[in-house]
C-alpha positions in Angstrom: -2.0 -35.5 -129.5 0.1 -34.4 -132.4 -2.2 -35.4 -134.7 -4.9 -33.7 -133.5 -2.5 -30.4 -132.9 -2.1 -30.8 -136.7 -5.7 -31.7 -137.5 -7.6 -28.8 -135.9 -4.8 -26.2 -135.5 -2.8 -26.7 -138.5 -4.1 -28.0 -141.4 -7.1 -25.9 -142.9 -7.6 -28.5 -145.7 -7.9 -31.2 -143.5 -10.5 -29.6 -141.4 -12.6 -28.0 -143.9 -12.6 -31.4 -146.3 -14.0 -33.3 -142.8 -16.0 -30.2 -142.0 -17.8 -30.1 -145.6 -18.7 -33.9 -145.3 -20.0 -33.6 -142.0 -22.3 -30.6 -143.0 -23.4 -32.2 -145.9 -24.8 -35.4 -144.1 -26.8 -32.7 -141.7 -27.5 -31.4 -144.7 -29.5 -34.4 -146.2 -30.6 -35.0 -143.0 -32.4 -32.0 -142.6 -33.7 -32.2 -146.6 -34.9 -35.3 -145.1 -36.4 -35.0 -141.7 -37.2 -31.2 -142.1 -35.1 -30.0 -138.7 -33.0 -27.5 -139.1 -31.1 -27.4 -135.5 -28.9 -30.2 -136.7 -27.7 -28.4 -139.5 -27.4 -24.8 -137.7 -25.4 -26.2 -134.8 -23.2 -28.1 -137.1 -22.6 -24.4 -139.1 -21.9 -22.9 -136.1 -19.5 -25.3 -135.1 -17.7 -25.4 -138.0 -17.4 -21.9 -138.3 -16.0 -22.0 -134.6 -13.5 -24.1 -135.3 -12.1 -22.4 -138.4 -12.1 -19.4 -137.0 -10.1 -20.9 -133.9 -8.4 -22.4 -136.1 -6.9 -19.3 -138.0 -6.3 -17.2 -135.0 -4.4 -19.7 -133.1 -0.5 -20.1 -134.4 1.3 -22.9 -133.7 5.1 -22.7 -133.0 5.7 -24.7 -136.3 3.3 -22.4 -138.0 5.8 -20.0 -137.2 8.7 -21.8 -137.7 7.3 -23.0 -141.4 6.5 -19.3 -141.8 10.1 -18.3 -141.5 12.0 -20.8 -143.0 10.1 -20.5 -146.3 11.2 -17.1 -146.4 15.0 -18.3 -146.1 14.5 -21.5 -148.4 13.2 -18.8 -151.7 16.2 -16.5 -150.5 18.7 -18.6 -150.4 17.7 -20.6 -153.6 18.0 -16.9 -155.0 21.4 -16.2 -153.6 20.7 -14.0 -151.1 20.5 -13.9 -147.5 18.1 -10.7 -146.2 15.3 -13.2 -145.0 18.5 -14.9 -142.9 19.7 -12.0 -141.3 15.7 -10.8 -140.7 15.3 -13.8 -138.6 18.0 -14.0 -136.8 18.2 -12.9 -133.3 20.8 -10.4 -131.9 21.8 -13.2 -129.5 22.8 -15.2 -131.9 25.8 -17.3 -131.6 27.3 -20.8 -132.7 29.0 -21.9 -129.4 32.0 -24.3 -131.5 33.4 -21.6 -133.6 32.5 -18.9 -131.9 30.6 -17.1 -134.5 28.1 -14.2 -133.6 25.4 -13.0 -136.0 27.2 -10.6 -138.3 30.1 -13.3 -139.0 27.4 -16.3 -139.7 26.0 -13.8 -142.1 29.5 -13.1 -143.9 30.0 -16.6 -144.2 26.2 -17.5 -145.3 27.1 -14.5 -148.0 30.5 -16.2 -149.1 29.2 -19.6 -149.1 26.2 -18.9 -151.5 28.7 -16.9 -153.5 30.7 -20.7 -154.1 28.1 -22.4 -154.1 24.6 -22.2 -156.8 21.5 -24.0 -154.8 19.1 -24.9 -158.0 16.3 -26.7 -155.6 15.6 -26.9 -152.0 12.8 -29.0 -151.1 12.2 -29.4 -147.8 11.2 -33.1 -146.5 10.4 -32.3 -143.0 9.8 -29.8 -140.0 9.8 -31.2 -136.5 8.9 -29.2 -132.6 11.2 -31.4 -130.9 11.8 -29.2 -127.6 9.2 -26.4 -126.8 9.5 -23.9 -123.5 7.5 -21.0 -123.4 10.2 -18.3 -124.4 12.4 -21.0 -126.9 11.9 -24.1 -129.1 13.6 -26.0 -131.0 12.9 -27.9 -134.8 14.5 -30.6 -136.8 14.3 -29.9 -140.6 15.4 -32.4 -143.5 16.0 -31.0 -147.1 17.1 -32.4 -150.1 19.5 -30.0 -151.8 20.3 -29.6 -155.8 23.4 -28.0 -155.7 26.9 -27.2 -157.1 29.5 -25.4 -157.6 32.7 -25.0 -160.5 33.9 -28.2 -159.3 31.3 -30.2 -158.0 27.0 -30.9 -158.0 25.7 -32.1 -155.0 22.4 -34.0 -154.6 21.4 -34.9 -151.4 20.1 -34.8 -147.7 21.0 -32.8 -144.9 19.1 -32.5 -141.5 19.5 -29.3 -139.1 18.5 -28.0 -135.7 17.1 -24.9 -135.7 16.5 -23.0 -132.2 14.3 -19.8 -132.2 13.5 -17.2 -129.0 11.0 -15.0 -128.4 12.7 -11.3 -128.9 10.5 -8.2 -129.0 7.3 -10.3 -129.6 8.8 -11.9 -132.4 10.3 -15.5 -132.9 13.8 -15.4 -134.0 17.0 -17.8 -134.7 19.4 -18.2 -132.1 21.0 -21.3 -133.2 21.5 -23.4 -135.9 23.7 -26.5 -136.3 24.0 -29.2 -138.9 23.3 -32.5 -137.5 23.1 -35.0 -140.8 24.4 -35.0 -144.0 23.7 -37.6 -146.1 22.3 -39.7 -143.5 25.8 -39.7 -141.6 26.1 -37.7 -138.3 27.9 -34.0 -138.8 29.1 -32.7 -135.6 28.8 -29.2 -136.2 30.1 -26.2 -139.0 33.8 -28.0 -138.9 33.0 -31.1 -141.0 30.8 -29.1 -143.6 32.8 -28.1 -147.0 34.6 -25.0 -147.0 34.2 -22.4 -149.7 
């Protein structure tokens, strides 16, 4: 199932690479044998489908959507795409940080800390209700600091709610870091 969520909703290469081979065999086959219909219903298909496919938007679509916007700022040193997509409700339960604090502390931890790369390895829907879902995302991080450059993995969950028609953040937490188990903001470095 997820692969053909990904396959007809997600991936517009995919689709139109398959799409173009299959019209292209009606295509000789109507060069061929002279009947059109083939060939017509397989356009009209096709152009069903792509149009399907670009007005329906998955909740990773969304979540992919948002997160590059954070990944370029933060790689720039800022945080404004952060505090966009953060909800009003947001809140990290452990330290009891709301969303005007996590954004003080995002601000003074990119102020330590220089990220030169983020790439991100994955993007995961692991829980999905109709007004809240939740992702896993992996990056690999080139970063450092006066003291120290760190290269390496980290893995986070990201939860986002549906707030005045848009999808926002209302959680994050750390969950790996370099492959070893984080539990929560108190084991991360501290600028």
């Amino acid at each position: 199932m997820a692969f053909c969520k990904w396959f007809f909703l997600e991936s517009t290469l995919a689709l139109a690479g398959c799409l173009a081979v299959v019209l292209f065999a009606l295509l000789v086959r109507w060069r061929r044998t002279l009947r059109p219909r083939p060939l017509l219903i397989g356009l009209g298909l096709a152009a069903a489908l792509l149009i399907v496919q670009a007005a329906v938007v998955t909740r990773r679509e969304h979540a992919d959507r948002i997160m590059r916007q954070i990944e370029s700022d933060l790689v720039a040193s800022r945080v404004d795409a952060l505090a966009g997509a953060l909800s009003a409700r947001f809140q990290i339960p452990q330290t009891g940080w709301d969303r005007e604090r996590f954004i003080g502390i995002a601000r003074r931890y990119l102020a330590w800390i220089d990220i030169h790369t983020l790439t991100r390895r994955a993007l995961e829907v692991q829980r999905s209700e109709p007004e809240r879902f939740e992702i896993y995302v992996s990056y690999l991080a080139d970063a450092s600091t006066e003291d120290f450059r760190y290269v390496g993995l980290s893995r986070w969950l990201i939860a986002f709610v549906r707030e005045e028609g848009k999808w926002r953040i209302v959680e994050i937490q750390p969950t790996e870091l370099d492959r070893r188990p984080v539990a929560g903001w108190s084991k991360l470095p501290r600028p």
